[in-house]
N, CA, C and O of each residue as an XYZ file, in Angstrom:
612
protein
N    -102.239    128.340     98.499
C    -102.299    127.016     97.892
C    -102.368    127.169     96.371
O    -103.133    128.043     95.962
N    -101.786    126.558     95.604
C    -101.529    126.668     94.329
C    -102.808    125.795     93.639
O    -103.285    124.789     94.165
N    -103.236    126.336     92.453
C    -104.483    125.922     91.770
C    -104.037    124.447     91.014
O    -103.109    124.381     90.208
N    -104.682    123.550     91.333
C    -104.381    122.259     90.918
C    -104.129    122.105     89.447
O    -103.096    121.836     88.834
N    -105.930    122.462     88.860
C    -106.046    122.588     87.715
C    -106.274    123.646     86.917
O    -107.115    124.508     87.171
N    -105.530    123.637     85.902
C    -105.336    124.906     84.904
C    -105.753    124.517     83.496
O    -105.450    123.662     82.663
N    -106.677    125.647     83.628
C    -107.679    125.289     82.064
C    -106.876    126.141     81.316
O    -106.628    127.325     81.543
N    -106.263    125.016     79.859
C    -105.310    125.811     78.820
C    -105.979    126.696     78.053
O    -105.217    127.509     77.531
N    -107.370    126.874     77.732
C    -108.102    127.224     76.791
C    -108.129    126.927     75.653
O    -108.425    127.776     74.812
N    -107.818    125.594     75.293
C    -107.419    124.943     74.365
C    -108.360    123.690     74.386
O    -108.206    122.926     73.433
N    -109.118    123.418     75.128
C    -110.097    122.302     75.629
C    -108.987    120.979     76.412
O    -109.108    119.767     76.228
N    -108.432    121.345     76.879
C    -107.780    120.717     77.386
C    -106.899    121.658     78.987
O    -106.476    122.809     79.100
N    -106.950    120.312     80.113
C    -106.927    120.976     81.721
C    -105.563    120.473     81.735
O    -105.395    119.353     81.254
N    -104.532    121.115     82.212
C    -103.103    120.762     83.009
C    -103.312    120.389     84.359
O    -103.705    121.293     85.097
N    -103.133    119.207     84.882
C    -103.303    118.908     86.546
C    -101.667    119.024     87.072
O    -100.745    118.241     86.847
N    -101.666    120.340     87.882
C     -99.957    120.713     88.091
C     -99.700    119.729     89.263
O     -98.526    119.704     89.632
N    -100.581    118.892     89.940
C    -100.290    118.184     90.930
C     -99.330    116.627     90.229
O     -98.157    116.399     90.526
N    -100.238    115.672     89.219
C     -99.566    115.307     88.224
C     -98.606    115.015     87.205
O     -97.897    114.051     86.918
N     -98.894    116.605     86.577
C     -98.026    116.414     85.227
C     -99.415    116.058     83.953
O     -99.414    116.444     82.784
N    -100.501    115.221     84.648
C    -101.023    115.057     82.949
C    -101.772    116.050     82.659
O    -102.306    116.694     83.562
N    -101.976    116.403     81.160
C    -102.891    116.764     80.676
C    -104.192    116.023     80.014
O    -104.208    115.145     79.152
N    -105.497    116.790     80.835
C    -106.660    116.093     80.236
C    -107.784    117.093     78.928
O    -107.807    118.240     78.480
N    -108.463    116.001     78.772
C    -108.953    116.667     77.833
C    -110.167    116.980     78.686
O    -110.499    116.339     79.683
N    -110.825    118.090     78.158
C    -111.675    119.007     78.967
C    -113.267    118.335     79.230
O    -113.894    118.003     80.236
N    -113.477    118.333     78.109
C    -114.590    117.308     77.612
C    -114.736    116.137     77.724
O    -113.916    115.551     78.431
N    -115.835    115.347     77.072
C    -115.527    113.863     76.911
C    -116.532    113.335     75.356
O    -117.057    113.763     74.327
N    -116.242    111.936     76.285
C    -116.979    111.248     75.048
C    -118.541    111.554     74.402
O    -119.069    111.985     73.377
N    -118.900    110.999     75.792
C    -120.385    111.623     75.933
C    -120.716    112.393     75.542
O    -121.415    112.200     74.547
N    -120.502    113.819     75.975
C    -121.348    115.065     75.342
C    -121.099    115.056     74.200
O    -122.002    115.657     73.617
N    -120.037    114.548     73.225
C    -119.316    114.387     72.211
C    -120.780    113.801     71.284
O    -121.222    114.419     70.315
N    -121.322    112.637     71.760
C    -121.855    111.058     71.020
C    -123.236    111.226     71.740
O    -124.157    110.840     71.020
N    -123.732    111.811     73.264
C    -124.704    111.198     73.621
C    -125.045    110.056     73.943
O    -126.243    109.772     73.965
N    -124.167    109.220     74.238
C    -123.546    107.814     74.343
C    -122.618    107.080     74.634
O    -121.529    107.107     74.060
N    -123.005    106.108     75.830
C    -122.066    105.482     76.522
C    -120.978    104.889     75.240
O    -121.281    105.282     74.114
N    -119.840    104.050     75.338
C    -119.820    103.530     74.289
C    -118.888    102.451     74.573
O    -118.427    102.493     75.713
N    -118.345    101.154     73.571
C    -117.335    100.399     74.144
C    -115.934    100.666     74.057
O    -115.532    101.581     73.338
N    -115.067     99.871     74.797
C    -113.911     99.932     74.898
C    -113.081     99.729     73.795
O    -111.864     99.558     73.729
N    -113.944     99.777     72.947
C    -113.072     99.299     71.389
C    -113.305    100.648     70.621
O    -112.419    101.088     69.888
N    -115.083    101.623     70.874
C    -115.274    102.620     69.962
C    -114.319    103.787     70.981
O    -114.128    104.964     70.673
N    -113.848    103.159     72.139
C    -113.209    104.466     73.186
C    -111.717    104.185     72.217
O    -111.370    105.352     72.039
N    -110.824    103.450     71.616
C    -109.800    103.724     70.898
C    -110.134    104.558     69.595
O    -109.502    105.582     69.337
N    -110.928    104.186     68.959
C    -111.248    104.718     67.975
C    -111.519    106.686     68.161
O    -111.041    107.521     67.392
N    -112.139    106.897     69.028
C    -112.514    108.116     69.569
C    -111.391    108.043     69.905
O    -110.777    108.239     68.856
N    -110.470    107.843     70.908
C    -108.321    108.377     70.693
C    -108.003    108.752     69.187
O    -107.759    109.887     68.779
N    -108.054    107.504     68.379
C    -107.962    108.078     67.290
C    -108.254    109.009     66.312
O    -107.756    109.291     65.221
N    -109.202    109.428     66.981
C    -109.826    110.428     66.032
C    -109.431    112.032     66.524
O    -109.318    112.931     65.690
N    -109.253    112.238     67.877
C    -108.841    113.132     68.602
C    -107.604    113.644     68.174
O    -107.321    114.785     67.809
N    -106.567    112.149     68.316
C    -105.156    111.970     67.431
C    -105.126    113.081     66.372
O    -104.501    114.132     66.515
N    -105.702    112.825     65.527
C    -106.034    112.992     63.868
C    -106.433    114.113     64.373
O    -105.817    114.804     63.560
N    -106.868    114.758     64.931
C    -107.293    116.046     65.228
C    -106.961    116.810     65.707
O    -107.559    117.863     65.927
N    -105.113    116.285     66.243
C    -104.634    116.962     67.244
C    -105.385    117.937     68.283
O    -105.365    119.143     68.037
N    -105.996    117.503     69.346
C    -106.955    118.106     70.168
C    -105.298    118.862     71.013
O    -104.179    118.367     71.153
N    -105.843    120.152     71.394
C    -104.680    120.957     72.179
C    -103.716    120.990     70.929
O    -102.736    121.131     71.661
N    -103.244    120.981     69.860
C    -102.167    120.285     69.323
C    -101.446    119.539     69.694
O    -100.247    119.818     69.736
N    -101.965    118.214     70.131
C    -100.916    117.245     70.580
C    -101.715    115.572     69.678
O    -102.927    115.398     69.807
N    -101.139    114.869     69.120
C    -101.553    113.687     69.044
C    -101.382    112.573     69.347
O    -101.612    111.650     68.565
N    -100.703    112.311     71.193
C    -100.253    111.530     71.922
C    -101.348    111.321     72.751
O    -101.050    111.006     73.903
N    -102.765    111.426     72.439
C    -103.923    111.229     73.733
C    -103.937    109.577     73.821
O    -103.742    108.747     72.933
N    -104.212    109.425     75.093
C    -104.915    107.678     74.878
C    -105.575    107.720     76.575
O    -105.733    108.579     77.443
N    -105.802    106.394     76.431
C    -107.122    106.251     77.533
C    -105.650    106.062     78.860
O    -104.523    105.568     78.850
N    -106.499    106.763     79.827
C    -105.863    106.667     81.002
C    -105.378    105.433     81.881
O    -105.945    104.411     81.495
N    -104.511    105.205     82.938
C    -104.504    104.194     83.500
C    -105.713    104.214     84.588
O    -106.559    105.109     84.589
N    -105.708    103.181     85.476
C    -106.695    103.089     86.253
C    -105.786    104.239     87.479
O    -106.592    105.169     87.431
N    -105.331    104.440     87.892
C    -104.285    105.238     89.321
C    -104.803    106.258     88.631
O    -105.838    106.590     89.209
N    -104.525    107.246     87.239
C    -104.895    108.627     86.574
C    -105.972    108.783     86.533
O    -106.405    109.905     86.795
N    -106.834    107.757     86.197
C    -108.518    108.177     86.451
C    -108.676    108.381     87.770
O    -109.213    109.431     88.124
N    -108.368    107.703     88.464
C    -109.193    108.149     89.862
C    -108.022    109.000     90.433
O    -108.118    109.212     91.642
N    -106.637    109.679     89.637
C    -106.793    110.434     90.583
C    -107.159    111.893     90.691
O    -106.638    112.808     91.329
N    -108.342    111.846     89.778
C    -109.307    112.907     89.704
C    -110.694    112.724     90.123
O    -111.659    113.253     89.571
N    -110.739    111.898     91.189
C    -111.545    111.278     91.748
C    -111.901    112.746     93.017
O    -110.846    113.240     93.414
N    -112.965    113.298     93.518
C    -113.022    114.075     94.335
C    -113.886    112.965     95.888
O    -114.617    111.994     95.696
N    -113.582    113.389     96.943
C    -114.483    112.600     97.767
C    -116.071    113.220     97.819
O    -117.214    112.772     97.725
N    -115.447    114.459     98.015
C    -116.776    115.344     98.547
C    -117.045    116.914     97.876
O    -116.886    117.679     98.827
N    -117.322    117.574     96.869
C    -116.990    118.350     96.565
C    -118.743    118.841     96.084
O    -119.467    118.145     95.372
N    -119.011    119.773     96.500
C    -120.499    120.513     96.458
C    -120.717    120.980     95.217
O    -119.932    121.719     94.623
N    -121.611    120.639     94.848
C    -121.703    121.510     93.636
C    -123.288    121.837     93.273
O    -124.185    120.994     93.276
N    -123.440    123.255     92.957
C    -125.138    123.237     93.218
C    -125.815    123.958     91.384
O    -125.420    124.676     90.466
N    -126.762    123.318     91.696
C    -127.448    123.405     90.485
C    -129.243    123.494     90.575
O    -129.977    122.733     91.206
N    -129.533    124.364     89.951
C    -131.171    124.233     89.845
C    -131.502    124.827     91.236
O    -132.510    124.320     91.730
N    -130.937    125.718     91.942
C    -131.260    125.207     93.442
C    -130.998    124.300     94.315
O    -131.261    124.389     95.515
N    -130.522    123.472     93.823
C    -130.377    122.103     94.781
C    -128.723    121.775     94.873
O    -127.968    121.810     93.901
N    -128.422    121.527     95.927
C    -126.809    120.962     96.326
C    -126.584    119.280     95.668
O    -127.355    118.323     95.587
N    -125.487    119.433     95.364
C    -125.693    118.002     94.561
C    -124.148    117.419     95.323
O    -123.843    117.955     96.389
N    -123.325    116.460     94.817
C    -121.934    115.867     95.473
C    -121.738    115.766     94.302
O    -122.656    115.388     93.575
N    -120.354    116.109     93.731
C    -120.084    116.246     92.503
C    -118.466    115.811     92.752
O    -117.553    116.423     93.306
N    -118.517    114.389     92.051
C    -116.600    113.710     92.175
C    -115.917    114.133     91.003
O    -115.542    113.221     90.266
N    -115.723    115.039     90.733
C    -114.693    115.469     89.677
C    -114.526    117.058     89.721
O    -115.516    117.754     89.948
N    -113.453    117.544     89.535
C    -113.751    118.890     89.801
C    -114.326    119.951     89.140
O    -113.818    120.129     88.032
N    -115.234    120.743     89.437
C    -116.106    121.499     87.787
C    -115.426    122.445     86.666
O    -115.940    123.276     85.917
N    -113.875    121.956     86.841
C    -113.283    122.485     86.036
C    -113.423    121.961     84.374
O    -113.343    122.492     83.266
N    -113.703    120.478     84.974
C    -113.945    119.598     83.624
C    -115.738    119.775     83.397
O    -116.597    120.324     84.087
N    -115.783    119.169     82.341
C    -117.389    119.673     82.353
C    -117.534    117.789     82.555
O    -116.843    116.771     82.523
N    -118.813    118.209     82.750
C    -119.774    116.606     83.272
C    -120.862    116.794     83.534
O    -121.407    117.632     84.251
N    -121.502    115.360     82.469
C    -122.807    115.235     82.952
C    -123.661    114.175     82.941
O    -124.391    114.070     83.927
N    -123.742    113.483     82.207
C    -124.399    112.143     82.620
C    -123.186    110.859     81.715
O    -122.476    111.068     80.731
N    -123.278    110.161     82.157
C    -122.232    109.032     81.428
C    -120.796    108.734     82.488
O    -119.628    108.974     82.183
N    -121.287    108.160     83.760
C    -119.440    108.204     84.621
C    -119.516    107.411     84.735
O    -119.760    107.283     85.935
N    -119.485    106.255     84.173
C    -118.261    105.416     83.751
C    -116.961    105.669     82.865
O    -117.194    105.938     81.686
N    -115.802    105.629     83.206
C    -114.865    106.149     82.238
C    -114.028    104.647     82.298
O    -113.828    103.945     83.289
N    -113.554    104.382     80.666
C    -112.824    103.407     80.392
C    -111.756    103.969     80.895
O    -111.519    105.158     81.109
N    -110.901    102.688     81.131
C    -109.216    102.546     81.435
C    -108.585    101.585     80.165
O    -109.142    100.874     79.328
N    -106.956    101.956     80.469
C    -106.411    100.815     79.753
C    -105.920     99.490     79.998
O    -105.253     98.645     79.400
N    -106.577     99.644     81.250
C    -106.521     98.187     81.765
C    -107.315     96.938     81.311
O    -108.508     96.671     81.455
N    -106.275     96.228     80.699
C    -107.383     95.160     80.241
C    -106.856     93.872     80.167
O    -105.658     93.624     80.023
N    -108.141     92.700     80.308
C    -107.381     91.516     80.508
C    -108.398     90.366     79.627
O    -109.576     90.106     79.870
N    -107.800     89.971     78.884
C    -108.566     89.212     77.826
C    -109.952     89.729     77.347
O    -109.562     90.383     76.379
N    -111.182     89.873     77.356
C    -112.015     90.268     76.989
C    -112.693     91.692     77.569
O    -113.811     92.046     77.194
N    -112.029     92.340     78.364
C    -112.567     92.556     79.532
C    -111.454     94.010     80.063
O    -110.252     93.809     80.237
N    -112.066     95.385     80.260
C    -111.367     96.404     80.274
C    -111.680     97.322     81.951
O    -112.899     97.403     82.100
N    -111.236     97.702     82.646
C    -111.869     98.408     83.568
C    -112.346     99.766     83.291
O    -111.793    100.656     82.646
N    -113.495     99.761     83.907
C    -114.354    100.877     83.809
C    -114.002    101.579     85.428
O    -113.964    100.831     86.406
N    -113.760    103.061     85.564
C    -114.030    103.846     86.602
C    -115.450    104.416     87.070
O    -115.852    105.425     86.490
N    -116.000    104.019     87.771
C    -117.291    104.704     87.952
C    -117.764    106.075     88.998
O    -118.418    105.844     90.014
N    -117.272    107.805     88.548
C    -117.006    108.281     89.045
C    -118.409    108.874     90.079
O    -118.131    109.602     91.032
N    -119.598    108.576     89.857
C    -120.850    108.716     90.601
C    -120.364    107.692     92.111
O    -120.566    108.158     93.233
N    -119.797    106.453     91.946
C    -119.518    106.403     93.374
C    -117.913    105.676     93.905
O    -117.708    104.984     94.902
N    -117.084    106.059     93.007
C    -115.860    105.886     93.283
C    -115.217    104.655     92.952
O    -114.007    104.532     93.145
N    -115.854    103.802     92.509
C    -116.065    102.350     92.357
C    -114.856    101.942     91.220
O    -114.101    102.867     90.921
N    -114.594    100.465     90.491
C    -113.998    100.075     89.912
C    -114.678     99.348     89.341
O    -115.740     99.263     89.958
N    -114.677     98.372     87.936
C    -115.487     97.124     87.998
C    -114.749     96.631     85.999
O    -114.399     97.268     85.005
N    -114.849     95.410     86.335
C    -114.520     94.733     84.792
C    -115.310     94.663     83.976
O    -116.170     93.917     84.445
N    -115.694     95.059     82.710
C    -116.603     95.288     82.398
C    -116.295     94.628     80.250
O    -115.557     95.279     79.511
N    -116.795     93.765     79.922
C    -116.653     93.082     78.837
C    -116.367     94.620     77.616
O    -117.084     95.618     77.553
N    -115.003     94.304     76.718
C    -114.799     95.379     75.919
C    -115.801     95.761     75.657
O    -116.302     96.799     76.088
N    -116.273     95.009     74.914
C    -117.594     94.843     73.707
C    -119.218     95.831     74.285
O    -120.159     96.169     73.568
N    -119.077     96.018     75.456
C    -120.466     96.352     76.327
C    -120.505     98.292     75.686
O    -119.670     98.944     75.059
N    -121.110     98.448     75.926
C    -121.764     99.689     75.717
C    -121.699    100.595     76.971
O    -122.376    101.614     77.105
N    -120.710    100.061     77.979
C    -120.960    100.350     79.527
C    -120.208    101.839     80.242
O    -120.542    102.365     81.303
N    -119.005    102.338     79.199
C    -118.278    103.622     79.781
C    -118.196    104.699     79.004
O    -119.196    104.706     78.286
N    -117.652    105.422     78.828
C    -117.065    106.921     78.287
C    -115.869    107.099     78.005
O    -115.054    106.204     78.228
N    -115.486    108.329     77.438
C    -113.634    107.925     77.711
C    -113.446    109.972     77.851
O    -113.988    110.965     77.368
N    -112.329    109.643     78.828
C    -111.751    111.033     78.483
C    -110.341    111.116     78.770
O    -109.771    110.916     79.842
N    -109.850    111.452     77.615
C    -108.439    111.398     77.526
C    -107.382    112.014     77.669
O    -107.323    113.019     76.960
N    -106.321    111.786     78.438
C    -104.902    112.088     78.859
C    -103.794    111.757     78.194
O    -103.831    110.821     77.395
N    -102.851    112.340     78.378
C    -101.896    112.529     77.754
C    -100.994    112.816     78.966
O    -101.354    113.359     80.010
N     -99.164    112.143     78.516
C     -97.953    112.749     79.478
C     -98.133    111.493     80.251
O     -99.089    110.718     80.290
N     -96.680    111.473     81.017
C     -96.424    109.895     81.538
C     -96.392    110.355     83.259
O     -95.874    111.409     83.627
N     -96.940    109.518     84.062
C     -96.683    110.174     85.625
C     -96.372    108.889     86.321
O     -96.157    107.797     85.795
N     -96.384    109.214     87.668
C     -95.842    108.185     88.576
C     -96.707    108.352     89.771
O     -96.619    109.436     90.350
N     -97.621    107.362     90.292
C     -98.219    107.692     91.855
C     -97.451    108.343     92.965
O     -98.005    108.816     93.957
N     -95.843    108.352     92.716
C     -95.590    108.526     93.836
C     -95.846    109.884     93.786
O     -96.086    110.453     94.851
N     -95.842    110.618     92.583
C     -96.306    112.082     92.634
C     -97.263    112.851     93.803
O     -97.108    113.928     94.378
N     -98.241    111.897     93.890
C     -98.987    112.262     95.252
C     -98.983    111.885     96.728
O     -99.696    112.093     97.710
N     -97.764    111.184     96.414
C     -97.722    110.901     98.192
C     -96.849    112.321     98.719
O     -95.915    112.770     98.055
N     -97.289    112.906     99.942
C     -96.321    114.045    100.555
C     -95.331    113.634    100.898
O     -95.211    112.660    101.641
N     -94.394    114.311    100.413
C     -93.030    114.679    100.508
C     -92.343    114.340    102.117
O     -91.173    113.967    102.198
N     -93.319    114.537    103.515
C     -92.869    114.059    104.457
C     -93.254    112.846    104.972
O     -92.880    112.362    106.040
N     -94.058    112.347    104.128
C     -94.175    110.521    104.209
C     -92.938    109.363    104.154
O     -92.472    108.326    104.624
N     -92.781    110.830    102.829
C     -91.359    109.450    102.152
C     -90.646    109.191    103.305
O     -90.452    110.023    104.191
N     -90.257    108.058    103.310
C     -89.000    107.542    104.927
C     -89.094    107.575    106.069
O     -88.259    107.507    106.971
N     -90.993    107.772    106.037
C     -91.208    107.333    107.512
C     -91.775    105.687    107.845
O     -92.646    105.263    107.086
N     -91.361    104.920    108.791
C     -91.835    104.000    108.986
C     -92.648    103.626    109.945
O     -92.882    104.658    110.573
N     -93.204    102.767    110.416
C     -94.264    102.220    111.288
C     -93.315    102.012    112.827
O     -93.862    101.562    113.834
């Protein structure tokens, strides 16, 4: 089975299932702080300007790209203790899962909430997510198997 994700060493992960590239890190450990959907462009921008990986095409993910680094069940142990860990520990993580999207509709942006898989609208302006950013253009159908396509009911 071929390794999904490939850490460039560049702070930034290639998901070969995909096509995108993410950034390794995030906001959070970045700030220590949740932050809004307005300081999550600004933090693009600044990444931009910084060419993170050398690239300055980052921006906030769609809602389908966030979760689809969504894990169901994936163990991960710490301190002694077994924990459920939804993202894979290739990326680092640690407190702050809410992750902004670029989904947005008048005042109001979706947040991913990767502690329990969730979705929710959440006012730009709130103090309520994180951001971690992708780059490269994909298509869902990327993950449907190949012997799905053209079967019917």
């Amino acid at each position: 089975m071929e390794t999904r994700f490939i850490d460039n060493e560049d702070k930034t992960i290639f998901d070969s299932l995909t096509g995108l590239m993410w950034q390794e890190a995030y906001a959070y450990q970045e700030t220590g702080n949740n932050i809004s959907w307005y300081d999550a462009q600004l933090y693009i921008e600044r990444i931009n300007k910084e060419k993170l990986g050398g690239y300055s095409d980052w921006r906030l993910p769609e809602r389908l790209e966030i979760q689809s680094l969504y894990e169901v069940a994936l163990p991960f142990k710490s301190r002694g203790k077994t924990f459920i860990l939804h993202i894979d520990p290739i990326f680092e993580f640690s407190y702050g899962s809410c992750f902004w999207t670029s989904k947005t509709r008048l005042s109001a942006a979706i947040g991913f909430e990767f502690d329990v898989g969730d979705i929710h609208w959440y006012p730009k302006a709130s103090h309520a997510g994180t951001v971690r950013a992708v780059r490269n253009k994909w298509s869902p159908h990327q993950l449907i198997e190949p012997v799905w396509v053209g079967k019917s009911n």
